[in-house]
ChimeraX commands (.cxc) that place a marker at each C-alpha (Angstrom):
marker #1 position -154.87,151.14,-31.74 radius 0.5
marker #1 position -151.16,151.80,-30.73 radius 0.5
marker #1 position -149.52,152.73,-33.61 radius 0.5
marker #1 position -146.54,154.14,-32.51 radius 0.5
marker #1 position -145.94,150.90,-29.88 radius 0.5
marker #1 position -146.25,152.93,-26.79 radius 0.5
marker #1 position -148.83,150.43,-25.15 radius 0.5
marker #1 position -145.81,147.43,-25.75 radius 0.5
marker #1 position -143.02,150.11,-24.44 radius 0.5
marker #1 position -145.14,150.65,-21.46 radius 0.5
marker #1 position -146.10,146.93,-20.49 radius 0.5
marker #1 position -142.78,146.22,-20.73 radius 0.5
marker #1 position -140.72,149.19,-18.71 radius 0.5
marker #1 position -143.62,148.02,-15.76 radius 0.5
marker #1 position -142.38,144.31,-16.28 radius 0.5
marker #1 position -138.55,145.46,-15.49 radius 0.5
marker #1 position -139.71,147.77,-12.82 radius 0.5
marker #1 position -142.26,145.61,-10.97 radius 0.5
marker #1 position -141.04,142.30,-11.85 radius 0.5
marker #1 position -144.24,139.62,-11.46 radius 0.5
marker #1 position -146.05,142.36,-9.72 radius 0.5
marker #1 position -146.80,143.71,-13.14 radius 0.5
marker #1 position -150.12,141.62,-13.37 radius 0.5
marker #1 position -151.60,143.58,-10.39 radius 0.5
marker #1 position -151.14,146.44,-12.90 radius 0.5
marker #1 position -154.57,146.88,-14.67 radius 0.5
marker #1 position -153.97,147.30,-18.18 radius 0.5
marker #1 position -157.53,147.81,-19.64 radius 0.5
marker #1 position -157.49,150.81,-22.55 radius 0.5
marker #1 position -159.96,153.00,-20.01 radius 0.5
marker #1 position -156.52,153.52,-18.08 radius 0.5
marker #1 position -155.21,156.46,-20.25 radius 0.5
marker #1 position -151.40,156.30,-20.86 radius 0.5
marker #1 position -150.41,159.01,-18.76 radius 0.5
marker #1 position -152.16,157.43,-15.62 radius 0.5
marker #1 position -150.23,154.33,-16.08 radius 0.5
marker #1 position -146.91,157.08,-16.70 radius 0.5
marker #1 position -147.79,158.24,-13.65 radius 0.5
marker #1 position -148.02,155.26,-11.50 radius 0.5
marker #1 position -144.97,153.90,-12.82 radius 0.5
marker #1 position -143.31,156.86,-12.07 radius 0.5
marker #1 position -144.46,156.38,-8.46 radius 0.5
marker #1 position -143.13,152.91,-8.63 radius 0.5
marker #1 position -139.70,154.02,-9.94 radius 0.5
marker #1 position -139.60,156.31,-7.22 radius 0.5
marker #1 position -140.27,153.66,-4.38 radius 0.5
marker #1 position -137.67,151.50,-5.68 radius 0.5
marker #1 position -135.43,154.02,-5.98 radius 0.5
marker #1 position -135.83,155.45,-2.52 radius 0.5
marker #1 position -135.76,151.39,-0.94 radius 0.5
marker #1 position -132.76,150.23,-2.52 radius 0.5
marker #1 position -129.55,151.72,-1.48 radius 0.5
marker #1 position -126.86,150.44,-4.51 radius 0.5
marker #1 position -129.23,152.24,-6.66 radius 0.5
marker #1 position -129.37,155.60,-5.12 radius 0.5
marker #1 position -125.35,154.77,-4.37 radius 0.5
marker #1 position -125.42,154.24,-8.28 radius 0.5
marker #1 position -127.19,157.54,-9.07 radius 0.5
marker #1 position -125.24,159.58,-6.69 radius 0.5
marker #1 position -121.93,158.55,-8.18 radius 0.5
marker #1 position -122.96,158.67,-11.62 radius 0.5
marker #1 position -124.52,162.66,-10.93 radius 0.5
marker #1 position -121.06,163.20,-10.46 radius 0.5
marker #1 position -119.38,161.69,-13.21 radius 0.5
marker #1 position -122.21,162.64,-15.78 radius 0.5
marker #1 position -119.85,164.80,-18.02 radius 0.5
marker #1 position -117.22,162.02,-17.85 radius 0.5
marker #1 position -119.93,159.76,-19.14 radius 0.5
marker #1 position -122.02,161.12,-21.62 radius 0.5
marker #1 position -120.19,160.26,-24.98 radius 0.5
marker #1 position -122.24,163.85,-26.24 radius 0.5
marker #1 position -119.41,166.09,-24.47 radius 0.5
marker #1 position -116.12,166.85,-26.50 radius 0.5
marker #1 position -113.47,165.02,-25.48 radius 0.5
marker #1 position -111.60,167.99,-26.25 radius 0.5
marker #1 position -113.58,169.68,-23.71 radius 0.5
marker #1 position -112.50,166.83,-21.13 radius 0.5
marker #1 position -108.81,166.85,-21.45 radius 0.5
marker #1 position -108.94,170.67,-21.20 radius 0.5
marker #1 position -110.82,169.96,-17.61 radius 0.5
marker #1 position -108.75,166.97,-16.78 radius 0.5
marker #1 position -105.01,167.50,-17.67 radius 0.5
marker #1 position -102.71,170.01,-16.27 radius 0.5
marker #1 position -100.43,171.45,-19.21 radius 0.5
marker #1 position -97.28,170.38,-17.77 radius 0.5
marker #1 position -99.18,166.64,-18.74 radius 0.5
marker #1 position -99.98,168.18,-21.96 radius 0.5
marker #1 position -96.76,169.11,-22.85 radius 0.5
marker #1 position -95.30,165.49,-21.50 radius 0.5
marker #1 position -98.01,164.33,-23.97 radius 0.5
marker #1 position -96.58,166.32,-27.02 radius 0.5
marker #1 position -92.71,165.64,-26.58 radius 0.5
marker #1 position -93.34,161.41,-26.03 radius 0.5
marker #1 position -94.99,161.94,-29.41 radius 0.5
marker #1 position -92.13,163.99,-30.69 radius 0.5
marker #1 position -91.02,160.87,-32.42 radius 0.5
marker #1 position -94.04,160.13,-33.96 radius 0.5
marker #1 position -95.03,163.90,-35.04 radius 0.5
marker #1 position -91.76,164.00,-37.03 radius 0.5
marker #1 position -92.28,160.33,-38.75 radius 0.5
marker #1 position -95.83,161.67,-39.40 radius 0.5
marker #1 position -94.46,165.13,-41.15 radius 0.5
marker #1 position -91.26,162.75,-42.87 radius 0.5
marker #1 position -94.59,160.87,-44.06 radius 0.5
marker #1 position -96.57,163.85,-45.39 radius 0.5
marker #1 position -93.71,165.24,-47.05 radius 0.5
marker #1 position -92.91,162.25,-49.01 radius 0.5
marker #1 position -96.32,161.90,-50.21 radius 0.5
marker #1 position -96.27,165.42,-51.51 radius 0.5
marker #1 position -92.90,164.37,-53.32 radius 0.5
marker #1 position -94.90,162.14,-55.20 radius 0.5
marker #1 position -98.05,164.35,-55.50 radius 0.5
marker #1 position -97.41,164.36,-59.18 radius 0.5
marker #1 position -97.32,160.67,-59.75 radius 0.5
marker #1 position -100.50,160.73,-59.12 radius 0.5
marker #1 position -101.71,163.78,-61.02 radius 0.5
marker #1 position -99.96,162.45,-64.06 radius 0.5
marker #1 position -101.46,162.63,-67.61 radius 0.5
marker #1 position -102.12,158.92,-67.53 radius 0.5
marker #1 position -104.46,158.75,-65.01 radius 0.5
marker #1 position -106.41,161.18,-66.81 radius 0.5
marker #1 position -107.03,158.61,-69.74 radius 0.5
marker #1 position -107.80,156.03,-67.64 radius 0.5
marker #1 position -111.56,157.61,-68.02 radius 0.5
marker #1 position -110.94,156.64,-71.89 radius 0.5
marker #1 position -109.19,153.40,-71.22 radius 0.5
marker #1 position -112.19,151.97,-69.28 radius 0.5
marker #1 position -114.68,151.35,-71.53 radius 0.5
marker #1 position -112.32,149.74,-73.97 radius 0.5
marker #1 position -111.20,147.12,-70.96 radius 0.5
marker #1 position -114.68,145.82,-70.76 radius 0.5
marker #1 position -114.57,143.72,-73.86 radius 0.5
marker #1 position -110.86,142.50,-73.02 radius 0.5
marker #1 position -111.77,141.42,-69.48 radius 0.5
marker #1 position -114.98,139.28,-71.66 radius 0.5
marker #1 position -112.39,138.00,-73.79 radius 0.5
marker #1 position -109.86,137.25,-71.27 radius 0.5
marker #1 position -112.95,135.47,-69.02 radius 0.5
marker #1 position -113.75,133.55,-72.52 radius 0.5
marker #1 position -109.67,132.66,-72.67 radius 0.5
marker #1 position -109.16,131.47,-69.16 radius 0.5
marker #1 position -112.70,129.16,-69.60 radius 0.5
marker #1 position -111.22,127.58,-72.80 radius 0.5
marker #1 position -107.33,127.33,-70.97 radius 0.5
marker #1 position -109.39,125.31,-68.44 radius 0.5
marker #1 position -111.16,122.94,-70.88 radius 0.5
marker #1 position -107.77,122.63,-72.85 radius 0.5
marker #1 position -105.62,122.07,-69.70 radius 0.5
marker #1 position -108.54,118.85,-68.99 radius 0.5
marker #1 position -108.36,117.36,-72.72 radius 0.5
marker #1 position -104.09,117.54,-72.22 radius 0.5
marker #1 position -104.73,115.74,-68.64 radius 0.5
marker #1 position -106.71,113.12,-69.97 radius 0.5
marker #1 position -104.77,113.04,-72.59 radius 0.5
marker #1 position -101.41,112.33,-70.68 radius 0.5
marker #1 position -103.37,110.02,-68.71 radius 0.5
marker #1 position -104.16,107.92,-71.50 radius 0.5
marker #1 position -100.52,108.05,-72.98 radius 0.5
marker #1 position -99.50,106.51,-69.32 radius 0.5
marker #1 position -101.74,104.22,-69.00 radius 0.5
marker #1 position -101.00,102.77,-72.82 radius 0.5
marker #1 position -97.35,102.84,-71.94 radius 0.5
marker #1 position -97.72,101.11,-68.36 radius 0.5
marker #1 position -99.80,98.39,-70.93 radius 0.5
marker #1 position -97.10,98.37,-73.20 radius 0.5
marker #1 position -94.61,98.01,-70.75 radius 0.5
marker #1 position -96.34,95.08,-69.08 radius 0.5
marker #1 position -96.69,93.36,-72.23 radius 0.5
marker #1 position -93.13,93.42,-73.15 radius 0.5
marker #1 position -91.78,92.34,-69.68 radius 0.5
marker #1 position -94.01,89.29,-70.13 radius 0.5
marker #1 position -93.29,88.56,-73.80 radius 0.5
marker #1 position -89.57,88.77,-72.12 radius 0.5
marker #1 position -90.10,86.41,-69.42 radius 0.5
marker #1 position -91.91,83.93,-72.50 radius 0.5
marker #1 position -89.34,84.90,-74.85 radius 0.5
marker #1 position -86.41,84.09,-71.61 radius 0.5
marker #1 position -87.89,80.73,-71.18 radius 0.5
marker #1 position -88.36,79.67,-74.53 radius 0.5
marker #1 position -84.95,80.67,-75.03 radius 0.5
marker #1 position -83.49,78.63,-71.76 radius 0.5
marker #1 position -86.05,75.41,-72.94 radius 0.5
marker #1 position -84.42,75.58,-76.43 radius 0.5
marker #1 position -81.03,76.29,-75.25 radius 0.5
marker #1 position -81.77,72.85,-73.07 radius 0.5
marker #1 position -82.87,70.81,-76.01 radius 0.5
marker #1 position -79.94,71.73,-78.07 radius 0.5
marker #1 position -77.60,70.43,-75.15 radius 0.5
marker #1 position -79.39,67.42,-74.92 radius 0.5
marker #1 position -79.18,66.59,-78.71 radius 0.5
marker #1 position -75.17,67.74,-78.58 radius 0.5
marker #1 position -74.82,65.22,-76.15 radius 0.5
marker #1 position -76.65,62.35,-77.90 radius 0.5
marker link #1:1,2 radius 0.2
marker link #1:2,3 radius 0.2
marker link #1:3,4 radius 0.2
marker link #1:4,5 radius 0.2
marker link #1:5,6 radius 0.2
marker link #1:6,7 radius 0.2
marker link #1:7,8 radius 0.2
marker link #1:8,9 radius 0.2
marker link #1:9,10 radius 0.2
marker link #1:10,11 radius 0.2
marker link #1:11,12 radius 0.2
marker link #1:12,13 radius 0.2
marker link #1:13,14 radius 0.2
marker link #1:14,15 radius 0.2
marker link #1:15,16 radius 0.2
marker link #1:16,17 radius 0.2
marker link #1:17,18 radius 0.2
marker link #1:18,19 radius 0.2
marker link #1:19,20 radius 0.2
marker link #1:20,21 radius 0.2
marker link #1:21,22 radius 0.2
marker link #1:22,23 radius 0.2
marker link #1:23,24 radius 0.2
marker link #1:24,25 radius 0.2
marker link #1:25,26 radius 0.2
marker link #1:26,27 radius 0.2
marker link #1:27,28 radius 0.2
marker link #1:28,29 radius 0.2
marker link #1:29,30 radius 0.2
marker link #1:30,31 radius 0.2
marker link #1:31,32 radius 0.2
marker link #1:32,33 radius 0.2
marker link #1:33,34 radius 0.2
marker link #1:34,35 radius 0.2
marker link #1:35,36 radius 0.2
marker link #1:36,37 radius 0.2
marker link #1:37,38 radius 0.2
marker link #1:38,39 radius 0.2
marker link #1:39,40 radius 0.2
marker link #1:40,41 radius 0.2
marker link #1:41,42 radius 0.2
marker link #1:42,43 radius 0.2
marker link #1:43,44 radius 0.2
marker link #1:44,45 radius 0.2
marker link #1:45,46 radius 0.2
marker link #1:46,47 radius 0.2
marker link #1:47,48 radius 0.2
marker link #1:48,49 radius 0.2
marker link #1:49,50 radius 0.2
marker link #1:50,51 radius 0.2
marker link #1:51,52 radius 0.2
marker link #1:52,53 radius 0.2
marker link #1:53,54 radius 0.2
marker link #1:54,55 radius 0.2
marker link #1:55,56 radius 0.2
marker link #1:56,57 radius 0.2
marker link #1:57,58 radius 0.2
marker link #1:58,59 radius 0.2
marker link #1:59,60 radius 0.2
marker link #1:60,61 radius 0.2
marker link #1:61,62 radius 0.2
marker link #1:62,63 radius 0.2
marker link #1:63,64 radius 0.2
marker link #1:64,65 radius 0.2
marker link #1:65,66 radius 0.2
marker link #1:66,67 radius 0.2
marker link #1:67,68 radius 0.2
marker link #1:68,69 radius 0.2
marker link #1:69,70 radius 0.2
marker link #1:70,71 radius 0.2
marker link #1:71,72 radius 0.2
marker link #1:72,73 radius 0.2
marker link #1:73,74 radius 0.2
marker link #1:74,75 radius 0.2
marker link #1:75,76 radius 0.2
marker link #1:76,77 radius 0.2
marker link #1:77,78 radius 0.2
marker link #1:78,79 radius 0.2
marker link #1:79,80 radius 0.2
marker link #1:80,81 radius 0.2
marker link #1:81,82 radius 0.2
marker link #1:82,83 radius 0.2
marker link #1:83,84 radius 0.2
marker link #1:84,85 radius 0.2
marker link #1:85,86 radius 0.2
marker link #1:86,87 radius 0.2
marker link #1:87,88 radius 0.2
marker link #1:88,89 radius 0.2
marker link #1:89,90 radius 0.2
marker link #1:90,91 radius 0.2
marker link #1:91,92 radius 0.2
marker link #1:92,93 radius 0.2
marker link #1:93,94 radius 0.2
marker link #1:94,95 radius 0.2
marker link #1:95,96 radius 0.2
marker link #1:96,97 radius 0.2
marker link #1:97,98 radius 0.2
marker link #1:98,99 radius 0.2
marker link #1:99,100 radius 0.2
marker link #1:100,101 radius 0.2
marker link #1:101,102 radius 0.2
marker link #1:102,103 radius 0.2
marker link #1:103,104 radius 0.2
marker link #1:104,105 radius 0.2
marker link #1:105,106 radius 0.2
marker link #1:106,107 radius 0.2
marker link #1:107,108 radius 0.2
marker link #1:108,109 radius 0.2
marker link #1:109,110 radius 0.2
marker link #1:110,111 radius 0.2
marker link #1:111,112 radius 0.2
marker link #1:112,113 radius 0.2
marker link #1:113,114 radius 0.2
marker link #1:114,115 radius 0.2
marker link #1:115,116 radius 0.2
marker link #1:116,117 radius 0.2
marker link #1:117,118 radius 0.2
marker link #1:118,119 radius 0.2
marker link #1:119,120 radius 0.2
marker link #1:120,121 radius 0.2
marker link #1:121,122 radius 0.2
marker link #1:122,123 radius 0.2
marker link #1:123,124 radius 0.2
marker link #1:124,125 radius 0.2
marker link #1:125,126 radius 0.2
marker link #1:126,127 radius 0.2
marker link #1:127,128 radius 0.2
marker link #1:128,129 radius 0.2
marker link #1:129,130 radius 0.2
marker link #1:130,131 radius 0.2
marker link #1:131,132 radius 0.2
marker link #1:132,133 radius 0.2
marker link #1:133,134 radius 0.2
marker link #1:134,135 radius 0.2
marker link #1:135,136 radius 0.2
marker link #1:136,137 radius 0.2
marker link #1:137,138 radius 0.2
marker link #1:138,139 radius 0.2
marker link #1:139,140 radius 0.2
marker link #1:140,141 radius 0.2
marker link #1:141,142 radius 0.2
marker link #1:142,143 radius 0.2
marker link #1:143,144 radius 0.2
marker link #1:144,145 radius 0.2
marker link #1:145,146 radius 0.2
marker link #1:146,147 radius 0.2
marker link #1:147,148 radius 0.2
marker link #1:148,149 radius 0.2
marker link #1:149,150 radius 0.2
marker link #1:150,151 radius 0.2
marker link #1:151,152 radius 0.2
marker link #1:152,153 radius 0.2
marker link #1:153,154 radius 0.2
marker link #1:154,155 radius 0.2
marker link #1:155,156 radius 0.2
marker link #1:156,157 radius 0.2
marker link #1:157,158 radius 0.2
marker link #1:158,159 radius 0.2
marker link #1:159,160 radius 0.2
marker link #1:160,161 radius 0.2
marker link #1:161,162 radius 0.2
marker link #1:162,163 radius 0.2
marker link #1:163,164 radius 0.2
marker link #1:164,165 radius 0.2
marker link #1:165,166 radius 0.2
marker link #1:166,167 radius 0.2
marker link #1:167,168 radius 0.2
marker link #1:168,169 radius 0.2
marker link #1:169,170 radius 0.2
marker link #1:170,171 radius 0.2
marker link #1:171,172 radius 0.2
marker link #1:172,173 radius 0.2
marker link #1:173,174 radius 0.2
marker link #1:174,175 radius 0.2
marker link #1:175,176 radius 0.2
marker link #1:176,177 radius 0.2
marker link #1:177,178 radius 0.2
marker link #1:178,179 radius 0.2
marker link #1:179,180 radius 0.2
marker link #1:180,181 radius 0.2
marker link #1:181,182 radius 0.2
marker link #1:182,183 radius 0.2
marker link #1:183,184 radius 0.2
marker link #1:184,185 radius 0.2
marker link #1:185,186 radius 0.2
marker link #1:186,187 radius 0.2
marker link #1:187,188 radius 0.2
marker link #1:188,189 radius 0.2
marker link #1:189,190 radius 0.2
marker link #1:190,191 radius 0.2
marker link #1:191,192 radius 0.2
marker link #1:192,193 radius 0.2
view
């Protein structure tokens, strides 16, 4: 049993480095592990040695290992890498910045004390007696909602009875109007009789 997955690791570093090939590979468990190590070593080796942009690759990368390896100090690197006179370039285009920086730090210990002030130190107290409020306040807003729905409908209601209303009396105008103008006829007619 391969209980650490070395058996899967291995099958599959021979599948990059031998491609289809890998089949020819046997792969019963009477090949130990290191044998199989061993001739995939070899086969690393023969690829390596056949194909020139690899050995390009590993040449040029020998050579920029320290640049590469994200384990060395960068620290370490621009001590190699820049001259001082680039250094000191470096420190007087930050000038600018440096001073904001120190304008920055000085102004925060200004207000140092704000922050230290006795009433932060009872917030400690304070909290546990904000846990019921913020359950009440939850409670509030939930009943502000309901209330804020009944006073909707509410208003909707009121509109709707008034657009009734209002509908109502414009006919009973028109009816009244016409009544008025048939009446208003009649008496004419009789005057002139």
């Amino acid at each position: 049993m391969d209980e650490h997955g070395f058996e899967a690791r291995l099958r599959h570093l021979e599948h990059i480095v031998t491609g289809q090939a890998a089949s020819a590979i046997p792969r019963t468990t009477k090949t130990s592990i290191l044998k199989r190590i061993d001739a995939l070593k070899k086969e690393l080796n023969t690829v390596y040695k056949t194909n020139k942009s690899i050995k390009e690759f590993i040449e040029r990368y020998d050579g920029h290992v320290k640049l590469l390896d994200p384990a060395d100090s960068t620290l370490a690197m621009e001590r190699e890498l820049l001259t001082p006179e680039t250094k000191l370039e470096l420190v007087l285009a930050a000038c600018d910045d440096l001073e904001q920086f120190a304008a920055q730090v000085r102004q925060v210990k200004s207000l140092e004390h704000v922050v230290s002030g006795s009433e932060y130190d009872a917030l400690e107290t304070l909290g546990p007696q904000l846990a019921p409020l913020e359950a009440r306040h939850a409670e509030q807003t939930k009943q502000l909602e309901e209330i804020t729905k009944k006073i909707s409908q509410a208003m909707d209601n009121y509109n709707g009875i008034v657009n009734t209303l209002s509908e109502i009396f414009i006919s009973w105008d028109d009816i009244l109007s016409t009544m008025e103008t048939h009446v208003t006829a009649l008496e004419r007619q009789r005057a002139a009789k």
